[in-house]
Structure formats: structure tokens, C-alpha cells
C-alpha positions as CSV (number, residue, x, y, z in Angstrom):
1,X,108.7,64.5,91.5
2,X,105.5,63.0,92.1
3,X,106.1,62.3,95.6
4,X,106.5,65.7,96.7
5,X,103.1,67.0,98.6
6,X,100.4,68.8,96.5
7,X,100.9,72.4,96.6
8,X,105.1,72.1,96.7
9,X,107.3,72.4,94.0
10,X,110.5,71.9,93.6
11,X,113.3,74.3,92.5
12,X,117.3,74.6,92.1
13,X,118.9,77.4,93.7
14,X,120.7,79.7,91.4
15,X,122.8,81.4,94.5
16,X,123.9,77.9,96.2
17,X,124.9,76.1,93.4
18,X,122.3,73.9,92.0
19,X,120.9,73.0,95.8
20,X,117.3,71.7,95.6
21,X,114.5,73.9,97.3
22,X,111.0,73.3,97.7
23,X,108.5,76.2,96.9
24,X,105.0,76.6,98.5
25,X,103.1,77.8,95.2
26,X,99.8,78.9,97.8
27,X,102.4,81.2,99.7
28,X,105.4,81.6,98.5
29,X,107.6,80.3,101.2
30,X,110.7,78.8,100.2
31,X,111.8,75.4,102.4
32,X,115.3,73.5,101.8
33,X,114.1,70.1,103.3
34,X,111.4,68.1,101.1
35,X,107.9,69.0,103.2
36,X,105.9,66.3,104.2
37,X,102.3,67.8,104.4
38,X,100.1,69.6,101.1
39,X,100.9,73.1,100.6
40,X,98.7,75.3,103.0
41,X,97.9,79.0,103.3
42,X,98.1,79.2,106.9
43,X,101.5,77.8,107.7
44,X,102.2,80.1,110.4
45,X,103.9,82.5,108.8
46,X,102.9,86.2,107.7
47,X,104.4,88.3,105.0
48,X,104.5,92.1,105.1
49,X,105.9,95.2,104.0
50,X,106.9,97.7,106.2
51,X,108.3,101.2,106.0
52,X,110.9,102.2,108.4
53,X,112.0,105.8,109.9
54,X,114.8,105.8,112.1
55,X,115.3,108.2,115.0
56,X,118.4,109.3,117.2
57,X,117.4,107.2,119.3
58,X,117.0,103.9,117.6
59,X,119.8,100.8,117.9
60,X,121.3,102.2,114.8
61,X,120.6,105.6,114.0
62,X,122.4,105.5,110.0
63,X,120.8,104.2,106.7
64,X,121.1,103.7,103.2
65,X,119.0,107.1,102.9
66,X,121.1,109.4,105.6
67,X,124.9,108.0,107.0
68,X,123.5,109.5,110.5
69,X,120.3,110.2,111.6
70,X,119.7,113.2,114.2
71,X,115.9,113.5,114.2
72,X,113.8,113.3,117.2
73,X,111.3,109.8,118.0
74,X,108.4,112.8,117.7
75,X,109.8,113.9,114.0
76,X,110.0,110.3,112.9
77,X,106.7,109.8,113.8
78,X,105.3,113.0,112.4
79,X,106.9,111.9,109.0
80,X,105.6,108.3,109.2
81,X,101.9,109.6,109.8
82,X,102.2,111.9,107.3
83,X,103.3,108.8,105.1
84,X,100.5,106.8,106.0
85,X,97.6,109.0,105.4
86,X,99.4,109.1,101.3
87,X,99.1,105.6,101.7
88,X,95.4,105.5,103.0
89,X,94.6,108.1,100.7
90,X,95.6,106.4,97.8
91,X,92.1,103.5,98.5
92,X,91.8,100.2,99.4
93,X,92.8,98.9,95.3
94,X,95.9,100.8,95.1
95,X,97.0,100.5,98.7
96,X,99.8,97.9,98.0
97,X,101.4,99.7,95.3
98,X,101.2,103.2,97.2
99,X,102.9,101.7,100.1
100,X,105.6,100.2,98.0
101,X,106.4,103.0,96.4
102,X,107.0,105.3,99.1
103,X,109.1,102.8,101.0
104,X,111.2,102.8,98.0
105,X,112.3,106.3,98.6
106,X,111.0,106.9,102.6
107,X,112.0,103.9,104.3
108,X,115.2,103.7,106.2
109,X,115.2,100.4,106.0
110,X,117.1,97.9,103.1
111,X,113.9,96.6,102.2
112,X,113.0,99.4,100.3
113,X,115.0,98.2,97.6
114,X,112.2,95.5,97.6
115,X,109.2,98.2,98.1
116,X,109.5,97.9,101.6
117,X,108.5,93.3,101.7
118,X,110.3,91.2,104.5
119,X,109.0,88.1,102.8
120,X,107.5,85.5,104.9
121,X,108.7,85.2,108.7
122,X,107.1,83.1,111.5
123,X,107.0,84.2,114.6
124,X,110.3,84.7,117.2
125,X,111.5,85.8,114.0
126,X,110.7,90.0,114.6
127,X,111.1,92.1,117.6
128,X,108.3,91.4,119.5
129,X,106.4,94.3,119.3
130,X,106.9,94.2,115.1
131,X,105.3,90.2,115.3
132,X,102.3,90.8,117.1
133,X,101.3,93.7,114.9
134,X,102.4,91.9,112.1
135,X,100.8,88.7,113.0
136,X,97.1,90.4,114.3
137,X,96.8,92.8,111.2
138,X,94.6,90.8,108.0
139,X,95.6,90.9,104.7
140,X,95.0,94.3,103.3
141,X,95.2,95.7,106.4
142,X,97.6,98.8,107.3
143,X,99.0,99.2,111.0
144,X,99.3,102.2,113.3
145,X,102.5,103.6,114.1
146,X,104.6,100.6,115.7
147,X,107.6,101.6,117.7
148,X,110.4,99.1,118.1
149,X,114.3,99.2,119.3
150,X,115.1,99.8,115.2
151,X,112.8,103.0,114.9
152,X,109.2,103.6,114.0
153,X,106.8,101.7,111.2
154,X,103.9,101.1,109.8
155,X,103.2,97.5,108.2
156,X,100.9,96.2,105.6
157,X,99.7,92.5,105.1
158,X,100.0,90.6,102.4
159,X,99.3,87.4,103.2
């Protein structure tokens, strides 16, 4: 084990039988071939959480919250807004755990199960429009409204 880079560990897969994985400890992102370089924090990717409202008008107007979704872009965006100023009002410390919670019972997106997290992504990974906020935020930081072809968010950084 010695031979893998500093910063990299490695793992078995419990869902895909017993396949080896290698683990960046600095940023959690999860590789299946052996990396060659020392675990960094800046290896291109971000990780997020978001919180999704869907509108009438989005590419697919159900969720896990409401089988089909009839409100207006304008209401969606009322109801995120209103959403983020809990979230702002909750302070920079408990920021994190305010927006998970509320994505856990306001997002229409399946992430909520997981407090609203998309894990790590690189970029060409999102909707474009999704990245670049995603990607320009720092960590801590909470985004405007962000429309896309899925609905309306709001993202937070986590790394």
C-alpha cells in the first residue's frame, strides 16, 4: 500500500463486489484507477449542495415531493427566496446545517435525501449555468437564485 500517493487511500467497494477504490482523504473524491499524483485540495472539482424548486415549465415538472408540478417560474422563485433568507438568517456557523435541512423537506430534487449534496463534480459535469455558479462561489458561500432547464436553485459550497 505504500506505493499509493500521499493523501490517497485505498478502499473496497461494498456495492461492486469487493472492487478496489482509491479515496482522496483532503476531498473526499472517490477514483477507481490507482492516482498517480499526492492528494490535493484543488483537483478541479467542487462539491455543493443545492436546493431545487421545480416549475411547469421545467424539463420535468414531477418530484419525489409533488407527482406534477403546476406552479409558475415566478412562484418557484418566490418560494426559493423565501428559502434562502431562512438560510441566511440562520448565520454564517449554522449555514450548512440550515441549508440541509430545508432541502430535506423543500427541495424537488433527490438529493434531498442527502440534505440537498451532489458530491464532488468537475466541470462539463452540470448544466452550464449550474457549473459556473457552482464553480465561482467560495466555500461557505451561498448563490443567488440560479435558473436552469431543471428549475430554480440556490447552491452552497463546500469545498
Amino acid at each position: 500500500m505504500s506505493d499509493i500517493p500521499a493523501g490517497w487511500v485505498q478502499r473496497e467497494s461494498r456495492s461492486r463486489g469487493g472492487q478496489i477504490y482509491y479515496y482522496n482523504t483532503t476531498t473526499g473524491e472517490s477514483v477507481w484507477e490507482k492516482p498517480t499524483a499526492p492528494a490535493s485540495a484543488d483537483s478541479g472539482q467542487v462539491h455543493v449542495l443545492h436546493l431545487l424548486k421545480k416549475h411547469k415549465g421545467s424539463r420535468r415538472p414531477s418530484s419525489w415531493r409533488q407527482e406534477n408540478i403546476t406552479c409558475t417560474k415566478e412562484e418557484a422563485m418566490q418560494s426559493l427566496a423565501a428559502l434562502r433568507e431562512q438560510i441566511v438568517s440562520a448565520g454564517s456557523a449554522s449555514m450548512q446545517r440550515a441549508f440541509e435541512d430545508l432541502a430535506k423537506v423543500e427541495s424537488d430534487c433527490s438529493s434531498a435525501r442527502a440534505g440537498g449534496s451532489l458530491g464532488f463534480f468537475g466541470r462539463g459535469q452540470m448544466q452550464k449555468p449550474f457549473e459556473d455558479v457552482s464553480f465561482s462561489l467560495g466555500v461557505g458561500e451561498l448563490s443567488d437564485l440560479i435558473s436552469t432547464d431543471s428549475g430554480v436553485h440556490i447552491i452552497y459550497r463546500v469545498a
